[in-house]
C-alpha positions in Angstrom: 131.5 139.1 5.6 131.4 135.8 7.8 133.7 134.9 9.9 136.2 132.4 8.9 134.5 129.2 11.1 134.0 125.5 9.4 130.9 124.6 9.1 132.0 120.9 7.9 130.5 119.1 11.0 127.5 120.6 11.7 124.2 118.4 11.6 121.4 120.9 12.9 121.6 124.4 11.5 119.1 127.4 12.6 119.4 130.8 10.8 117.0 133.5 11.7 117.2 137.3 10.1 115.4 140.2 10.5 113.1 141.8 7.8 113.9 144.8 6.2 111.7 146.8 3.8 112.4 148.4 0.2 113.3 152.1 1.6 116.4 154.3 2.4 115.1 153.7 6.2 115.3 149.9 6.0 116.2 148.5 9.6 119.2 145.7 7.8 122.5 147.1 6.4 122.2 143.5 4.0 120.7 143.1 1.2 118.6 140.1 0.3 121.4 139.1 -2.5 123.6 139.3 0.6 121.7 137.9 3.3 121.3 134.8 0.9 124.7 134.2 -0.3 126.1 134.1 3.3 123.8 131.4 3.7 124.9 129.9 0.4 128.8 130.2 1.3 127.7 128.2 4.9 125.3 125.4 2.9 128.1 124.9 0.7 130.4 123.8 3.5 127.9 122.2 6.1 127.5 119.1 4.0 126.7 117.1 7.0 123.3 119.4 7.9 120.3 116.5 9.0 118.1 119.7 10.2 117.8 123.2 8.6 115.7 125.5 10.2 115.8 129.2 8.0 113.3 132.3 8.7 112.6 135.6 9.1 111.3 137.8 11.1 110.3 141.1 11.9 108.2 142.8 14.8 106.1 144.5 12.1 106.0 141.6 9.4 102.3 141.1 8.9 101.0 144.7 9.3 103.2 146.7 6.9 102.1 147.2 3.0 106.1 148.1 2.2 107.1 146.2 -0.8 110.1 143.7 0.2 113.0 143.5 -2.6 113.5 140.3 -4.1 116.8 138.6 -4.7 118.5 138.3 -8.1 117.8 135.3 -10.1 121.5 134.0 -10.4 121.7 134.4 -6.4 118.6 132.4 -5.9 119.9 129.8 -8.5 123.1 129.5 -6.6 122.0 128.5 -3.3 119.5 126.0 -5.3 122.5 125.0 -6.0 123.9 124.9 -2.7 120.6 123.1 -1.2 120.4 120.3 -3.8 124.5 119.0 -2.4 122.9 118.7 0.9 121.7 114.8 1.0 122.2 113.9 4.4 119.0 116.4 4.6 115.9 115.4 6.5 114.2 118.0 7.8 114.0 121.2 6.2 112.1 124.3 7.3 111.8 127.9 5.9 109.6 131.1 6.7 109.2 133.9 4.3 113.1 134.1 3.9 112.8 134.7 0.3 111.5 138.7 -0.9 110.9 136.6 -4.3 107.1 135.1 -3.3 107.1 132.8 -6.8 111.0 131.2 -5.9 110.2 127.2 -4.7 113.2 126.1 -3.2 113.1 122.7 -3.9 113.9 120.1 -1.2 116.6 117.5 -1.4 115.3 113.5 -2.2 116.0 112.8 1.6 114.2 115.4 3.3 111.8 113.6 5.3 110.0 116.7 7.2 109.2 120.0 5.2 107.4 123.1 6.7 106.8 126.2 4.4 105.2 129.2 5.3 105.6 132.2 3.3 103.1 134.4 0.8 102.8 132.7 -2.0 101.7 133.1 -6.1 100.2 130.6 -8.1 103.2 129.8 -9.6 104.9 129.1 -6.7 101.9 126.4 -5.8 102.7 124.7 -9.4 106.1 124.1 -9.1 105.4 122.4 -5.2 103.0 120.1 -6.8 105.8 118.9 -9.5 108.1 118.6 -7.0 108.6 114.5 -6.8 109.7 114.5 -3.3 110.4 111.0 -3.2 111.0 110.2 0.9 108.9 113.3 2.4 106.2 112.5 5.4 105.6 115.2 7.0 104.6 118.3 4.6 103.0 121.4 6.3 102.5 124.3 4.1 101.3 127.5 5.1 100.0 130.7 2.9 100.5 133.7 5.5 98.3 136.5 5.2 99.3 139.9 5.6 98.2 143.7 4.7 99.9 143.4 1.6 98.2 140.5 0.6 95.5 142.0 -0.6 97.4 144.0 -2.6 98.0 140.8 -3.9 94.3 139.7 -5.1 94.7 140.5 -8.5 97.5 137.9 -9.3 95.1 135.1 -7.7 92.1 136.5 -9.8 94.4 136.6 -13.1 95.9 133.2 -12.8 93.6 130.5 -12.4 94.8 127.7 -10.0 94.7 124.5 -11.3 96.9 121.4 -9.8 95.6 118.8 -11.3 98.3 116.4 -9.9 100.9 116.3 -7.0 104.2 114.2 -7.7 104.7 113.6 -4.1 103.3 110.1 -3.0 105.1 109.0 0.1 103.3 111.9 2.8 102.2 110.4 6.4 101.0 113.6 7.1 99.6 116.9 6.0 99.4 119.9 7.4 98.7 124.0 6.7 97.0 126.4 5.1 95.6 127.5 1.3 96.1 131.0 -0.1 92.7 133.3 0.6 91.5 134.2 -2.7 92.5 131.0 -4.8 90.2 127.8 -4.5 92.7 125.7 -5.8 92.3 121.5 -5.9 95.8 121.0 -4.2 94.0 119.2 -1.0 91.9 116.9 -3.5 95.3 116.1 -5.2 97.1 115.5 -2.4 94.7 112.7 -0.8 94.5 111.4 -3.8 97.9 110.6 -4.3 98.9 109.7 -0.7 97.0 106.7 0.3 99.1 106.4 3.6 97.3 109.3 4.4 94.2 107.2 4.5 92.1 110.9 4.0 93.3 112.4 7.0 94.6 115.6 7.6 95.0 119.3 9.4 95.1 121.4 6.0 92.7 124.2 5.7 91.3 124.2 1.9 88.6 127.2 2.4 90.3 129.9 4.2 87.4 132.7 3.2 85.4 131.2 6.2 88.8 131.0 8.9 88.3 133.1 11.6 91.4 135.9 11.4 94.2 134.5 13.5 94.6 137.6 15.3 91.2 138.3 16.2 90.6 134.3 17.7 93.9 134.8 19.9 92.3 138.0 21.4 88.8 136.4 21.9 90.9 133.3 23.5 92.7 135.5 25.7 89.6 137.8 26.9 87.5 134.5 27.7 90.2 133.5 30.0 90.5 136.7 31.9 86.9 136.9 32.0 86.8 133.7 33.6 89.0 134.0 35.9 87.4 137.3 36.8 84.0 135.5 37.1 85.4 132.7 38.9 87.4 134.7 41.6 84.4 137.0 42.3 81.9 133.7 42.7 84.3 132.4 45.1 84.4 135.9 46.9 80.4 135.4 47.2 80.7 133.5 50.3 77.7 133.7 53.1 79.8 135.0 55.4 81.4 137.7 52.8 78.3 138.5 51.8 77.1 139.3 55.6 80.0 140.9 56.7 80.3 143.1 54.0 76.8 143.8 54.5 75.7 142.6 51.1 72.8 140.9 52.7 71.1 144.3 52.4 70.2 143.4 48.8 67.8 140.8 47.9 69.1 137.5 46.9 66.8 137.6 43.6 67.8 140.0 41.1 69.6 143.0 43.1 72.3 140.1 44.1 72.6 138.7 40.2 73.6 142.2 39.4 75.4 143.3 41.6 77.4 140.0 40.4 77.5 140.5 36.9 78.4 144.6 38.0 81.2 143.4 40.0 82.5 141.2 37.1 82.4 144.1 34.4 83.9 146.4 36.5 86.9 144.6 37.4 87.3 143.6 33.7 87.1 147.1 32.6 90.2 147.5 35.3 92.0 144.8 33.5 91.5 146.7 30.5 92.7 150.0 31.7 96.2 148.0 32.2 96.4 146.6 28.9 
């Protein structure tokens, strides 16, 4: 139950929950029906909202394979409901809360701004592209991949994405990223429909190529460390360091290159040892 607050005045909303899986074990005591109608009971009051900010979360979300329960259809067309009286709206932002991958929430006319990331069907991608949006900007929307996403190939490979169109024709600026196993003409609609977007854009179409996410953050991070590590040895490699330590004992060819690029290794496999 909520407590009994009003939520008449409030402008900029945030509403974060964490995921729970499908199993007697699941970490939430709510359901996704009830997670979602508390948030319908507080949209239904908070008429004023200008920012909406809704997502979950979960410190295994992208790893597991568990299946996630959707929410009931009448739920879900309830806090449609709910959404479309909101028309002060203007920037509107939601991350996987939805179990139901194939449930669009559609936007209010207002919304200016709208970020959506989530796994997504094909379905899901057709009713975005009929969305009219009719004052929307800023669109950035993002298919998340995750372990049970490839669980998820065979709807892709079953259900041929076509667009064909978009209805939105206002957008300033795009921004995101495709589903993995679909090569679907949503970029090629986009740009063609939204001239003010004069072909530019941060949307990546051809994902099969994309380096994984995961694996370019650890790279990132090991060329830093390696870095420094290379740089604070060089500068250790003084002429005076490397006669007092009595370094000058090996020859400044070869024997001092490696005991450089020894030096470096070794106190990288240290780093590693910490990690």
């Amino acid at each position: 139950m909520l407590p009994n607050l009003d939520f008449r005045h409030l402008v900029d909303f945030t509403f974060e929950t964490e995921f729970s899986y499908a199993s007697p074990n699941s970490r939430e005591t709510m359901s996704p029906d009830e997670r979602i109608t508390n948030l319908t009971t507080i949209l239904k009051t908070a008429v004023r909202l200008k920012y909406l900010c809704l997502s979950t979360y979960g410190p295994d979300f992208y790893d597991s394979e568990n299946v996630i329960p959707k929410e009931t259809p009448e739920v879900l067309a309830d806090f449609q409901s709910a959404v479309d009286k909101l028309d002060r709206l203007e920037k509107l932002s939601i991350s996987h809360l939805f179990g139901d991958s194939s449930f669009f929430l559609t936007p209010p006319d207002n919304v200016k701004s709208l970020r959506l990331q989530g796994w997504t069907t094909p379905s899901w991608w057709l009713q975005l592209s009929k969305s009219p949006l009719p004052n929307l900007e800023n669109l950035f929307v993002h298919h998340d991949v995750a372990n049970r996403c490839w669980n998820n190939r065979e709807i892709w490979s079953r259900e041929e994405l076509k667009i064909k169109s978009v209805a939105v024709k206002t957008l300033k600026r795009f921004s995101g990223a495709a589903p993995l196993f679909a090569q679907p003409d949503f970029l090629d609609c986009i740009l063609a429909a939204n001239k003010g977007l004069n072909g530019q854009h941060d949307y990546i179409a051809q994902r099969q190529d994309e380096v994984i996410p995961q694996i370019r953050g650890s790279a990132e991070s090991l060329i830093g460390t390696f870095s420094s590590i290379v740089q604070s040895r060089m500068e250790e490699l003084t002429w005076r360091n490397w006669d007092e330590n009595g370094s000058r004992e090996l020859r400044l060819g070869p024997d001092s290159v490696r005991f450089f690029t020894e030096a470096c290794i070794q106190a990288l496999n240290n780093w590693r040892s910490y990690c």
